[in-house]
VOGU-3710 file (C-alpha; in Angstrom, 3 decimals, decimal comma):
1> xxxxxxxxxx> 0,000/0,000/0,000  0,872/3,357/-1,015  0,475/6,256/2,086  -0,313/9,956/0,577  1,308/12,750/1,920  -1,196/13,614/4,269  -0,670/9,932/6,446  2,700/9,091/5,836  3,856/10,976/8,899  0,739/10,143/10,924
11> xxxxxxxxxx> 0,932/6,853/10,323  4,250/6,585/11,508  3,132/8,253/14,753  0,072/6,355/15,219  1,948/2,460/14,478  4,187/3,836/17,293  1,646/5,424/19,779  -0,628/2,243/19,608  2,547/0,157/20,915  2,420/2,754/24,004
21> xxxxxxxxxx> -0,119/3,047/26,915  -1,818/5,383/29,543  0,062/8,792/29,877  3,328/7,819/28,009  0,754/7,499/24,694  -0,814/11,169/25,790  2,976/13,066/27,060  4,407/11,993/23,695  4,044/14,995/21,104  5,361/15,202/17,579
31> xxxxxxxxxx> 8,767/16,279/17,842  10,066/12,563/17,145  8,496/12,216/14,387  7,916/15,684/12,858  11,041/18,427/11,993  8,672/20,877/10,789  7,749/23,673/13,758  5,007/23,483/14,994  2,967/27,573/15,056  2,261/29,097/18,052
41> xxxxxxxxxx> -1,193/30,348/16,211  -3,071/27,239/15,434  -5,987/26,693/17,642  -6,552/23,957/19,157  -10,046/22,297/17,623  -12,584/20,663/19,189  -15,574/19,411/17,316  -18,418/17,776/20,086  -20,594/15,764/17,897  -23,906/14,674/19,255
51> xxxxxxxxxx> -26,221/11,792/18,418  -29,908/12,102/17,241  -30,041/15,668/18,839  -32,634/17,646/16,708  -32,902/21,254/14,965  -35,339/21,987/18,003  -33,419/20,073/20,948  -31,652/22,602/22,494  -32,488/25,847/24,180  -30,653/27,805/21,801
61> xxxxxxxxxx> -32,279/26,552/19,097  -36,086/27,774/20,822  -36,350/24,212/22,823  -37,969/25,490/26,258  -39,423/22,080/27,799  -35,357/21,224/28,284  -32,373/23,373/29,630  -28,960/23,735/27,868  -27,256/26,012/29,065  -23,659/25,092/28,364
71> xxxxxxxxxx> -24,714/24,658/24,370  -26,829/28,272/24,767  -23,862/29,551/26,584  -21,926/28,507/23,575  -24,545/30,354/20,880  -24,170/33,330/23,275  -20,946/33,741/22,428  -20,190/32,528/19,456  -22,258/32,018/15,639  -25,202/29,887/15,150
81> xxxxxxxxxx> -26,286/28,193/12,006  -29,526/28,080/10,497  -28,986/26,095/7,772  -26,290/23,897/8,555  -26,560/20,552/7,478  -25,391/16,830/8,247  -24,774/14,764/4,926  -26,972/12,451/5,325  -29,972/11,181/7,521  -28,434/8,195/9,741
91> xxxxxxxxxx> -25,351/7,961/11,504  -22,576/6,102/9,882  -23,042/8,216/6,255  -22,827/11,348/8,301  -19,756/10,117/10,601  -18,178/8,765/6,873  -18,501/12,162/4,822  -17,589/14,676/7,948  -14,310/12,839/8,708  -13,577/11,896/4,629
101> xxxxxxxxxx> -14,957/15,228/2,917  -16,383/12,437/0,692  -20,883/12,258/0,161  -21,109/8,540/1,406  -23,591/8,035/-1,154  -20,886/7,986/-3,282  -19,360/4,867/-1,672  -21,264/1,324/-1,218  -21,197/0,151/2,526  -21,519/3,127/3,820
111> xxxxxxxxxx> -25,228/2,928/5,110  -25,767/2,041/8,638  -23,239/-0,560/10,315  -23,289/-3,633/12,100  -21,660/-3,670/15,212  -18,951/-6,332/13,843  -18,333/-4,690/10,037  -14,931/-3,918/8,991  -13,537/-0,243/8,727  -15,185/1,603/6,024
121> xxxxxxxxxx> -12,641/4,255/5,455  -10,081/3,594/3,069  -6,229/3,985/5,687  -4,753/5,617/2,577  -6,679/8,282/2,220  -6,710/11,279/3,307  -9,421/12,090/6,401  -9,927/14,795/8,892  -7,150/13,791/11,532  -4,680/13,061/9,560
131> xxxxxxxxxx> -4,575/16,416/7,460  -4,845/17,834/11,039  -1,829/15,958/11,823  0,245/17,018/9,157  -0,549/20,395/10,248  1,172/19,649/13,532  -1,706/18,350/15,551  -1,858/15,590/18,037  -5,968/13,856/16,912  -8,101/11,942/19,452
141> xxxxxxxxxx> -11,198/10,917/19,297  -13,673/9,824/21,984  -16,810/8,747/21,852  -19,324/6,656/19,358  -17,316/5,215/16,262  -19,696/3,140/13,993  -17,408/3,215/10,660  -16,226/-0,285/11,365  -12,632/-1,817/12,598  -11,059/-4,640/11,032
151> xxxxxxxxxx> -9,752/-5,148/7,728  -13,169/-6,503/6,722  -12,006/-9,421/5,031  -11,963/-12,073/8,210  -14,332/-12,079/11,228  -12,850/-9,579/13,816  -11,322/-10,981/17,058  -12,225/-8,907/19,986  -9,981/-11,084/22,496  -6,875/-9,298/20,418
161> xxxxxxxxxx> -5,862/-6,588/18,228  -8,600/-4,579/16,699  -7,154/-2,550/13,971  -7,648/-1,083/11,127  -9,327/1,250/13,143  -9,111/5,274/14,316  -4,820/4,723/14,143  -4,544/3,960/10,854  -6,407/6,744/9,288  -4,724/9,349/11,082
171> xxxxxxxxxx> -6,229/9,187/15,650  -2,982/9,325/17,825  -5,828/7,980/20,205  -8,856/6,524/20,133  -11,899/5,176/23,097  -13,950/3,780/21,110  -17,823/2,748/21,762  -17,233/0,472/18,759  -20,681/0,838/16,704  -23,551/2,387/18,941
181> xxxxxxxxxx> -24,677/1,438/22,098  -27,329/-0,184/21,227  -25,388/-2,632/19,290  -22,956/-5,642/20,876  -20,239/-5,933/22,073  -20,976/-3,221/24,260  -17,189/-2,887/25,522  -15,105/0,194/25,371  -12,415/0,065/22,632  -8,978/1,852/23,376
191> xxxxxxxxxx> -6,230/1,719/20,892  -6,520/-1,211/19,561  -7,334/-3,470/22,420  -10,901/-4,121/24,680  -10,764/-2,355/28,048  -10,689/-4,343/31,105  -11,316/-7,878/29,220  -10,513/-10,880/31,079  -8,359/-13,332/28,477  -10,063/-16,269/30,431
201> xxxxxxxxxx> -13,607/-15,139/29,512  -13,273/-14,302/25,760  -15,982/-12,101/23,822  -18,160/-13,682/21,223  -19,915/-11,419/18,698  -22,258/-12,795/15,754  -24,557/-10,636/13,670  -26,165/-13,591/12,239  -27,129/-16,232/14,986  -28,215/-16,273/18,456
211> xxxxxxxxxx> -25,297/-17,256/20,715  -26,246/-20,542/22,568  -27,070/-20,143/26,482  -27,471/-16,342/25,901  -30,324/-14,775/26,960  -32,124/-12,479/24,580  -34,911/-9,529/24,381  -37,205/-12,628/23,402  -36,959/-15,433/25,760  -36,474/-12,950/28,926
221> xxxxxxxxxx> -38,686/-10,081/27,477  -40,095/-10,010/31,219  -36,947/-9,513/32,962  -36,156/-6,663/30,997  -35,060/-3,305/32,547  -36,243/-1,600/29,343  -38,623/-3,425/27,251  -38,339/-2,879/23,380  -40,568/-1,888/20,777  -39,189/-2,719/17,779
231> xxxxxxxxxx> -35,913/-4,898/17,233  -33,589/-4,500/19,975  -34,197/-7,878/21,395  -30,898/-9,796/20,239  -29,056/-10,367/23,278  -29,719/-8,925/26,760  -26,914/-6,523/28,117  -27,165/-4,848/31,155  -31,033/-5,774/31,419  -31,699/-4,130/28,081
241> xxxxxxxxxx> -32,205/-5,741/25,018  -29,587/-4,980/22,092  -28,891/-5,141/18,963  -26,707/-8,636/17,645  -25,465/-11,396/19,934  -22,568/-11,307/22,341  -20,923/-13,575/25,100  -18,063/-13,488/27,503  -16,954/-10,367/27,877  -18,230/-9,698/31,578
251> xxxxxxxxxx> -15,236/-7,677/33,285  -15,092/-5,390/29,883  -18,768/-4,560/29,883  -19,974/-0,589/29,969  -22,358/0,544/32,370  -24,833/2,070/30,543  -25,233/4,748/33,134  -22,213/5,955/33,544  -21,133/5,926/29,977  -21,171/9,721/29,769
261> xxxxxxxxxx> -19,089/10,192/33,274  -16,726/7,784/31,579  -16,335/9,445/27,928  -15,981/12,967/29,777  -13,089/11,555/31,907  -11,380/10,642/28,565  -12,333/13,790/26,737  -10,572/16,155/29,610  -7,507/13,909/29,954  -6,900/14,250/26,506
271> xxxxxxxxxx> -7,319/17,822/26,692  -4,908/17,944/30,055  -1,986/15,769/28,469  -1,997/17,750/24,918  -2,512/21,179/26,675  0,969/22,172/25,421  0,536/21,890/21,725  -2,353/22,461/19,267  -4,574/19,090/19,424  -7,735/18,123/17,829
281> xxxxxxxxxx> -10,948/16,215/19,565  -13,362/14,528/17,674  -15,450/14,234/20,993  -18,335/12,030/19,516  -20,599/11,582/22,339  -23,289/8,771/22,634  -26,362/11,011/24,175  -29,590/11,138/22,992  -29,325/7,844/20,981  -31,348/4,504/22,218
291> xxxxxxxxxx> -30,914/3,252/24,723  -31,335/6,565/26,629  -30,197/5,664/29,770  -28,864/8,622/31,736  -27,250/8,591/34,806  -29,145/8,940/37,869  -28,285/12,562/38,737  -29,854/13,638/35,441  -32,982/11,536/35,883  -36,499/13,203/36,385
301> xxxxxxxxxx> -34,567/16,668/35,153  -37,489/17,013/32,668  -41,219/16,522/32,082  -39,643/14,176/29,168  -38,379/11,084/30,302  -35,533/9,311/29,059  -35,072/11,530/26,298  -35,767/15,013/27,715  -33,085/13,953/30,893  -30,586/12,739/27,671
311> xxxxxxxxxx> -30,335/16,101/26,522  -29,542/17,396/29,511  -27,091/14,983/30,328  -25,657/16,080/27,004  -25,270/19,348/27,853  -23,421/18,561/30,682  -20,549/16,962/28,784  -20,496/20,051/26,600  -20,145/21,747/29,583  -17,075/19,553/31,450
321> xxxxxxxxxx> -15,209/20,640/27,843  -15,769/24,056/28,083  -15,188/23,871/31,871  -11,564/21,834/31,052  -10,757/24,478/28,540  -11,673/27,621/30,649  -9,544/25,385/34,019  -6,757/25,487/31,684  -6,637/28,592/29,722  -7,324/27,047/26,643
331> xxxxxxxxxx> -10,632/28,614/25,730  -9,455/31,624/24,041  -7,155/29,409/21,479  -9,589/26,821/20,925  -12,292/26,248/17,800  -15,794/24,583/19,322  -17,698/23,337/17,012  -20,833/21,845/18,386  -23,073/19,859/15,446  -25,260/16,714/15,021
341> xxxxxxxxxx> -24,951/13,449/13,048  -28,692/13,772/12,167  -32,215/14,754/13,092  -34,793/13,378/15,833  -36,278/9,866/16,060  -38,493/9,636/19,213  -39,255/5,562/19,370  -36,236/4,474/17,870  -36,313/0,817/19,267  -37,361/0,957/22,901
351> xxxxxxxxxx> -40,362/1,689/25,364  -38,870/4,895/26,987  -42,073/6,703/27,174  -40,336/9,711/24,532  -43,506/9,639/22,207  -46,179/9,800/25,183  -43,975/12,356/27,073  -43,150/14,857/24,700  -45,747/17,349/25,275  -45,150/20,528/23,315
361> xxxxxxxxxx> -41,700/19,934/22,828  -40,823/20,140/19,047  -37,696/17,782/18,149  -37,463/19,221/14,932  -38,501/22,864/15,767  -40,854/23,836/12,802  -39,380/21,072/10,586  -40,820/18,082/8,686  -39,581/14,284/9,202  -36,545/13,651/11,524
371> xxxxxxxxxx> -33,529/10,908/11,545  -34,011/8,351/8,258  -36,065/11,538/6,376  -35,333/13,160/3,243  -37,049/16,134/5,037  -35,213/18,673/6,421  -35,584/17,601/9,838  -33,685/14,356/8,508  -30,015/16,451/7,856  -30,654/20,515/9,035
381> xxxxxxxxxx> -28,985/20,347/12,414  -27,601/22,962/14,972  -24,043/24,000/14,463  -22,572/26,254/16,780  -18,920/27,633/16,413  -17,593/29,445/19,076  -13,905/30,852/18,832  -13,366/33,862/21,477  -12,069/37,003/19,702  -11,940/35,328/16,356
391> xxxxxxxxxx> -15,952/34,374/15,984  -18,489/37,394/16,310  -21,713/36,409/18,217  -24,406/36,265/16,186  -27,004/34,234/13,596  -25,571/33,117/10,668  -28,308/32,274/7,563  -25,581/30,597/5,499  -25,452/27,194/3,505  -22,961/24,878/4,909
401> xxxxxxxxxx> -22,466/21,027/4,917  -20,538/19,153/7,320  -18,719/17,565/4,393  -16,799/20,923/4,462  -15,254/20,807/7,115  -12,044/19,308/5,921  -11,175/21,377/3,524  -12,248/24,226/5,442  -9,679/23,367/8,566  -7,124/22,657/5,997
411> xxxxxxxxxx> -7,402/26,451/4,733  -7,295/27,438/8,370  -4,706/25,356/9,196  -2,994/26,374/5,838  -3,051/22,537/4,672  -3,277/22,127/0,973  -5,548/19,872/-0,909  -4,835/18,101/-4,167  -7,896/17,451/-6,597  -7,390/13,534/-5,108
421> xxxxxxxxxx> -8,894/14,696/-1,756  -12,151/15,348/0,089  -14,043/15,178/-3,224  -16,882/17,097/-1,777  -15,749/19,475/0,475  -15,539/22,726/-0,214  -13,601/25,610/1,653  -16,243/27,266/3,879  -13,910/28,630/6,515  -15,096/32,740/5,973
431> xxxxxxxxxx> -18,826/31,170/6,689  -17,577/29,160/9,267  -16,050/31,938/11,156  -18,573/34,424/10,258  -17,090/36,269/7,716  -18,980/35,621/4,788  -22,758/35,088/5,168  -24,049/33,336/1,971  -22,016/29,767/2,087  -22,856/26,961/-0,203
441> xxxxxxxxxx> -24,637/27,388/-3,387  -26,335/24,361/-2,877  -26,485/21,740/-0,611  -27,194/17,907/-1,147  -29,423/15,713/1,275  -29,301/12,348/1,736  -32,191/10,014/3,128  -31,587/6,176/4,681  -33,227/5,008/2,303  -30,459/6,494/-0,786
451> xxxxxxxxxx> -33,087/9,364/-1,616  -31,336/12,422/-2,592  -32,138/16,403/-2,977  -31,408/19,635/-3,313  -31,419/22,614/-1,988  -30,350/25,835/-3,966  -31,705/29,091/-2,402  -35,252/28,566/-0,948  -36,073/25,968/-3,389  -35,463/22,193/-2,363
461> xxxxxxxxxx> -36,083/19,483/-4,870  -36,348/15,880/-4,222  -36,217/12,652/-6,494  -38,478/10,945/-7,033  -38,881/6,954/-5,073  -40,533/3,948/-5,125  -39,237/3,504/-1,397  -41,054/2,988/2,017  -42,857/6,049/2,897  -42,582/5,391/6,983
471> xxxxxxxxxx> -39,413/5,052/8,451  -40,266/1,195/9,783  -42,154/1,484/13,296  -40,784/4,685/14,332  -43,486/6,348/12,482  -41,302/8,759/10,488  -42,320/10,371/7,451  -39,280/9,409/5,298  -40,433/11,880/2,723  -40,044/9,101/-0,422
481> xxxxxxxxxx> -42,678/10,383/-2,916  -43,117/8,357/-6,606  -43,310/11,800/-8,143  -40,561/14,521/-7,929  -41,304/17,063/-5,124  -40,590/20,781/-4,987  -40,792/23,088/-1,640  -39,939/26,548/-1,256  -38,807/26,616/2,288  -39,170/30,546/2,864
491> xxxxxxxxxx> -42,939/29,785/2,179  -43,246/26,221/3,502  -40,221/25,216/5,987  -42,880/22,475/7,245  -42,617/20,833/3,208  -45,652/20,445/3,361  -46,735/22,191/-0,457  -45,664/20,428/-3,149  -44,968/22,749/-6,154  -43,315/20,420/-8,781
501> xxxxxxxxxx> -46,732/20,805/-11,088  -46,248/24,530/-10,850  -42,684/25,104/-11,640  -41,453/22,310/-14,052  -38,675/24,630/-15,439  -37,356/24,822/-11,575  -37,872/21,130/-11,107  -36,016/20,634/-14,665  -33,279/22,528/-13,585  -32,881/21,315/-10,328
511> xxxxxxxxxx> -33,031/17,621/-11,156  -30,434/18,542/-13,630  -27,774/19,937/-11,160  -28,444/16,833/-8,801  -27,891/14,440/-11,917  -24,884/16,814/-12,374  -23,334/16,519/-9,440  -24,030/12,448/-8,810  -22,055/11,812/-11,738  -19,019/13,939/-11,604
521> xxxxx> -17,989/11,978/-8,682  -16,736/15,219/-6,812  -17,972/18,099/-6,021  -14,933/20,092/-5,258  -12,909/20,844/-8,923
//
C-alpha cells in the first residue's frame, strides 16, 4: 500500500503510539516524528458531535421544555447556524462524509453498520485527523465510532488486536464505543485493544445467529429493565435488550449509566496531556441515541423522560469541555464546534415513554420528518462555532455542509488539498467563522433510504422513489414520494406544499444539477 502525503507521517506516529499506553501514549508529542515547527497560532479544535439531537433540541435553538445552558452559553458567544446541514440522515453516512470530505452516497457500505463490520474508510486516504496531523496536531477521538474496525475481510477478534481502526487513518488515540450502544459488544475500545477484558472469559460477537445459552430480548422479554418496541431484542446486556449477539466479555462490559461520566473523563484527559501543543478532539458523544439511559443525577430533570433527561445529560458533557478548557486557559485558542450526526427519532427501538412524554416539545422545531427523512428535519442540524475574539456572536443564515469541514480546517490550518482529496468538500472557513454570510450554493441531502435532494436558495427538490414512505415502526415520514417534489422553504419550511406541477422549469433545472453533481464523482474541482 501506497500512504499519501497527508498519512505518511501520521501513520508513523500512530503504528508507534498504539505500541504505548496510559500517559506515556498522551505526554508523547510530535517532535520525534515531525522536523517541521510546529505555530504558536493554530488553535486547538474541538468538534463535540452529538447523536440524534434535533434542529429543536436545544435551548438555543427555541427548545424550552429542556435546559442547555452550556450549548446556549456557547450560541451566546459565538455564531449559530440556520442552515447547517449533516450529509446524510443516519449515523454512519454522516460520521463517513464529515471525517472523509467524501458524500457517502458515493461509496457502497456506507449505510448504517453492524456492530462487527470492517472499517469503512479507506487507511490511505486522506481524512480529517490526519490532514490535522500534518498540520502539527496531536488527533483523538472519543466517543461513538460506527465506521467499522477490522480489515473486513476475516471475522474480527475482539480477544486481540482490533485494527484497522481510528490509528490507521490518522487518531494518535482513540476510546472507542465500537458501533452504537445499542449494538454488541458493548465494551469500550482503546487503541486497539478491549478495556478491562478478562483473556479467560473471551468475547463472542455474531450478527447472524443467536449465541447458545445467551439470553435475549425474546426469551427474557419479562426480565427486561427496558422493554423494546421494535428490534432490539438480540441479546440482553445490562437488562436491556440490544442489537446482535454477544458472550463473555463480563469484566469489559460498559455501564450504561455511567457511559457519559466515563467518555468525559477521557475527553478532559486528553485535553490535560496535549494542553501544550495544538490538538484536535473529535469528541463524539453517545447522548440522545437509544438506549437513553442517563445517569441517575440527570434523571427526572425534565417533564420528558428518558429523552428530555438525555439532553440534559448532554449538555453537561459540553459543559465539562468548556469547563476543562476555561480550568486550563485554553478557551481563548480553541475552535468549538458543536453539530449533530442527524435529526430526531423519538421511538427508535425501545419503550422509553419519549412519544407519550413529549408534550409541546418540538424535536425538529418547525421542521418536517426527523432521523431516516429526506425532510429537512432528517439532515438541518444545529451548528454552533464558538472561537473567542476570532468568531463574532451572532445568527448566521448561510449554507454549509458538514462535508466541508475538511477542507475548510485545511485552509485554516494552511493545509493544501490536491484534486485527489475530500471530493466534496468545499472551503467554507469565511462562513464558518462568520465572515462571509451566503455559504454553499447548494447543498445535497441524503435520506436512509439512498433518496437524494437539493437545496439551492429557498427551493429544495427531491427525487423521485418507489421507497417505504414510513421510516419502519418509528413512524417517520421518510419523505419518499413516486413523483418529484418541490418546496420553497421561505414559504413552507414544514414541506408540506408540493410545487413540482407549478414550476417544471425549476424542477427541470434542479433535477439537472443533482444528476450533475451524482455523476461527476466530486464536487470540489
Amino acid at each position: 500500500m501506497t500512504l499519501t502525503k497527508w498519512t505518511r507521517r501520521c501513520f508513523m506516529k500512530s503504528a508507534l503510539l498504539g505500541t504505548l499506553a496510559g500517559p506515556t501514549l498522551f505526554a508523547m508529542g510530535n517532535e520525534s516524528l515531525n522536523s517541521e515547527p510546529v505555530r504558536a497560532s493554530l488553535p486547538n479544535i474541538v468538534l463535540i458531535y452529538a447523536d440524534d439531537i434535533g434542529y429543536g433540541d436545544l435551548g438555543c435553538y427555541g427548545a424550552t421544555a429542556v435546559k442547555t445552558p452550556n450549548a446556549d452559553r456557547l450560541a451566546e458567544q459565538g455564531l449559530k447556524f440556520t442552515n447547517a446541514y449533516a450529509s446524510s440522515a443516519t449515523c454512519t453516512p454522516s460520521r463517513y462524509s464529515l471525517l472523509t470530505g467524501q458524500y457517502a452516497w458515493r461509496k457502497e457500505g456506507t449505510d448504517i453498520l453492524p456492530g462487527d463490520s470492517g472499517l469503512i474508510i479507506n487507511t490511505n486516504q486522506m481524512t480529517l485527523p490526519s490532514m490535522l496531523c500534518s498540520a502539527g496536531y496531536t488527533a483523538g477521538v472519543v466517543g461513538k465510532w460506527h465506521l467499522g474496525l477490522g480489515d473486513g475481510k476475516s471475522e474480527l477478534d475482539w480477544n486481540g488486536d482490533i485494527k484497522p481502526g481510528p490509528l490507521e487513518i490518522g487518531f494518535d488515540y482513540s476510546f472507542l464505543i465500537p458501533a452504537t450502544n445499542d449494538r454488541v459488544p458493548c465494551v469500550y475500545v482503546e487503541n486497539h485493544r478491549v478495556v478491562n477484558l478478562d483473556p479467560d472469559d473471551p468475547i463472542e460477537v455474531s450478527y447472524k445467529n443467536p449465541i447458545p445459552g445467551v439470553p435475549t430480548g425474546k426469551t427474557n422479554r419479562d426480565r427486561l429493565k427496558m422493554d423494546w418496541s421494535h428490534g432490539h431484542n438480540d441479546s440482553v446486556i445490562n437488562g436491556i435488550g440490544r442489537i446482535g449477539f454477544m458472550s463473555g466479555g463480563k469484566s469489559a462490559l460498559w455501564d450504561d449509566q455511567q457511559i457519559a461520566g466515563t467518555l468525559a473523563e477521557k475527553s478532559t484527559a486528553f485535553i490535560e496531556h496535549n494542553k501544550d501543543k495544538p490538538f484536535f478532539l473529535y469528541f463524539s458523544v453517545h447522548d440522545i441515541h437509544v438506549p437513553r439511559v442517563p445517569h441517575p443525577q440527570f434523571a427526572g430533570k425534565t417533564d420528558m423522560g428518558p429523552r428530555g433527561d438525555a439532553i440534559v445529560e448532554f449538555d453537561w458533557l459540553v459543559g465539562q469541555i468548556v469547563s476543562t478548557l476555561d480550568r486550563l486557559n485554553l478557551t481563548e485558542n480553541t475552535l468549538i464546534i458543536l453539530s449533530s450526526d442527524n435529526g430526531p427519532v423519538l421511538d427508535d427501538g425501545y419503550k422509553d415513554q419519549a412519544v407519550a412524554r413529549v408534550g409541546n416539545h418540538k424535536p425538529a422545531g418547525p421542521l418536517r420528518g426527523g432521523k431516516y427523512s429526506i425532510f429537512d428535519a432528517g439532515t438541518r442540524i444545529p451548528l454552533i462555532v464558538h472561537w473567542l475574539d476570532h468568531v463574532k456572536p451572532g445568527i448566521s443564515n448561510a449554507f454549509i455542509s458538514q462535508v466541508d469541514l475538511i477542507a475548510s480546517l485545511a485552509h485554516l490550518t494552511g493545509q493544501i488539498l490536491t484534486s485527489q482529496d475530500a471530493a466534496d468538500s468545499l472551503d467554507m472557513l469565511n462562513t464558518l467563522i462568520g465572515k462571509d454570510h451566503l455559504g454553499r450554493d447548494h447543498i445535497i441531502e441524503h435520506s436512509q433510504f439512498g433518496t437524494l435532494s437539493i437545496r439551492i436558495g429557498d427551493w429544495k427538490y427531491i427525487e423521485s422513489s418507489d421507497k417505504s414512505k414510513v421510516a419502519w415502526e418509528t413512524g417517520i415520514e421518510t419523505g419518499n414520494d413516486a413523483v418529484p417534489q418541490l418546496y420553497n422553504l421561505k414559504d413552507d419550511p414544514g414541506e408540506r406544499h408540493n410545487l413540482a406541477a407549478g414550476h417544471p422549469e425549476i424542477v427541470d433545472k434542479l433535477k439537472s444539477m443533482l444528476e450533475k453533481i451524482k455523476q461527476s464523482g466530486r464536487t470540489r474541482s
